[in-house]
C-alpha positions as CSV (number, residue, x, y, z in Angstrom):
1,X,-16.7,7.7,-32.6
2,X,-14.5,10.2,-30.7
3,X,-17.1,9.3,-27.5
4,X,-16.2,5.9,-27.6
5,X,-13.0,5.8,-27.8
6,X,-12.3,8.3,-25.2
7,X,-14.9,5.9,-23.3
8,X,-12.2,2.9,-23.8
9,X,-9.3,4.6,-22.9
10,X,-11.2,6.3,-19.3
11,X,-12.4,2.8,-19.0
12,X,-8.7,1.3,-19.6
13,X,-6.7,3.6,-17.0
14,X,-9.9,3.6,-14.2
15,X,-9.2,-0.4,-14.1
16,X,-5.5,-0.3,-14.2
17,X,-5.5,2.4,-11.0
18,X,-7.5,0.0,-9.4
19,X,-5.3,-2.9,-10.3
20,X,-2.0,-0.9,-8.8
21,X,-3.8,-0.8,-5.6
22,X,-4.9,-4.2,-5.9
23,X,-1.2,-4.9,-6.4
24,X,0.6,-3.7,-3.9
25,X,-1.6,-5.1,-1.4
26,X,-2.1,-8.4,-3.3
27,X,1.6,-8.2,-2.3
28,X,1.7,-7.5,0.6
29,X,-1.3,-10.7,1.4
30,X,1.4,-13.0,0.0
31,X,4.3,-11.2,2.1
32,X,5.7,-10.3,-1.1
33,X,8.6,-7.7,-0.5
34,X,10.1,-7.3,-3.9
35,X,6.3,-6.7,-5.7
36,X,5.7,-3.9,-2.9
37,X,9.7,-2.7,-3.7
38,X,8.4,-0.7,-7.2
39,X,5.1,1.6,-4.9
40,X,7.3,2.9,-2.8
41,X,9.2,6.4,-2.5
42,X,12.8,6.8,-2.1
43,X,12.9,7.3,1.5
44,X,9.6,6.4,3.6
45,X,8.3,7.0,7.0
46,X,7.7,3.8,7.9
47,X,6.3,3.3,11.4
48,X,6.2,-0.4,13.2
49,X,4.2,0.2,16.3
50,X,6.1,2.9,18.6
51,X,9.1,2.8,15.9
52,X,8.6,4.9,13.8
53,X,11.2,6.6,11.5
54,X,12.5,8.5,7.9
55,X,14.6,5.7,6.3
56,X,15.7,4.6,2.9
57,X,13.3,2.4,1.1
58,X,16.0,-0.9,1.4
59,X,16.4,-0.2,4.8
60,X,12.0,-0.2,5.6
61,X,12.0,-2.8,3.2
62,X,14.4,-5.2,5.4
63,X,12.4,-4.0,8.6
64,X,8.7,-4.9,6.9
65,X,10.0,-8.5,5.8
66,X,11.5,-9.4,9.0
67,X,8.0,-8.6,10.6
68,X,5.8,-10.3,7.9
69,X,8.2,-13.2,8.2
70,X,7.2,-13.2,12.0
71,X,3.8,-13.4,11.1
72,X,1.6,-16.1,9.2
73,X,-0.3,-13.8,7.3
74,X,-4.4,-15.3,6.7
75,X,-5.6,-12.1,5.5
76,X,-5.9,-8.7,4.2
77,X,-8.8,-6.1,3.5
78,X,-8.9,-2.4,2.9
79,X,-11.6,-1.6,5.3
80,X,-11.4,2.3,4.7
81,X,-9.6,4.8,2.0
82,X,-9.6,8.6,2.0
83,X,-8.7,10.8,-0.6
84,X,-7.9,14.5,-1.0
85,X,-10.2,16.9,-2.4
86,X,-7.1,18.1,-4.9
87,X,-6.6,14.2,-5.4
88,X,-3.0,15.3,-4.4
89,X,-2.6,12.2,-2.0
90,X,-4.9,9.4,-0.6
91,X,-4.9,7.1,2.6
92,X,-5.8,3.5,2.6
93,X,-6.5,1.6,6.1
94,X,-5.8,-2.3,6.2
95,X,-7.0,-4.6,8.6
96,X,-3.7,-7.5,7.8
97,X,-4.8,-11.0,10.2
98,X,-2.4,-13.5,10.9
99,X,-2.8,-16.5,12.8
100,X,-1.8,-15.2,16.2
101,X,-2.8,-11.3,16.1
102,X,-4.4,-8.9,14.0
103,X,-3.1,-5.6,12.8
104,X,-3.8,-2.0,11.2
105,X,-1.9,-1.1,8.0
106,X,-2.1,2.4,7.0
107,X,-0.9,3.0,3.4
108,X,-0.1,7.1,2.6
109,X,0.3,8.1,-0.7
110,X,0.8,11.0,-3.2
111,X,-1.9,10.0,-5.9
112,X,-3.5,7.0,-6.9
113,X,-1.0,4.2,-5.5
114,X,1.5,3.4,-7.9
115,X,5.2,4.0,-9.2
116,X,7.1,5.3,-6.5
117,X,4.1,7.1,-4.5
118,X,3.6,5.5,-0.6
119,X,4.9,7.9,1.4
120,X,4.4,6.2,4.6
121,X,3.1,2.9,5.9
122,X,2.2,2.3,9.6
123,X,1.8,-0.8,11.8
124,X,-0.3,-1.1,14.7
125,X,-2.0,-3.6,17.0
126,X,-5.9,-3.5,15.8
């Protein structure tokens, strides 16, 4: 009995991991801001092509929205994730396609993606 239930509950928290991730970039597919608002550290390096810098979460928040607004977004499909082999942080690479262009998200973050882990996210031209 004690095997099954610890089954359940490794079963239960694997999925909901997976769901986080799913989440934030669910999110960020729909251009969603405020659902990405809840991943994300304090202060971020968040990097938009050449510009990249340290800022408060608010402030990266305003600069990733006026972007997606820019953009019609079709698409978007982690094509590659990386993990530490302490499983003290993890990567995830995102190819984002919008109707005129298509771009590189890279996603850093201490842990599993989740409550106030992504340390870092970077835009590029793919």
């Amino acid at each position: 009995m004690k095997h099954i239930i610890y089954f359940v509950i490794l079963f239960i928290s694997s999925q909901t991991f997976g769901q986080t991730e799913a989440n934030f970039f669910n999110a960020l597919k729909s251009g969603d801001i405020a659902s990405m608002e809840p991943f994300m550290e304090d202060n971020i390096d968040f990097c938009l092509f050449e510009d990249q810098q340290i800022m408060s979460k608010k402030a990266a928040l305003n600069k990733f929205k006026t972007f997606l607004n820019s953009q019609k977004i079709l698409s978007v499909d982690v094509i590659h994730k990386g993990t530490a082999k302490n499983k003290s942080s993890q990567y995830k690479v995102a190819k984002l396609t919008t109707s005129t262009d298509t771009f590189r998200v890279f996603v850093y973050s201490s842990g599993e993606i989740g409550n106030k882990t992504v340390k870092e996210i970077r835009i590029d031209k793919f």
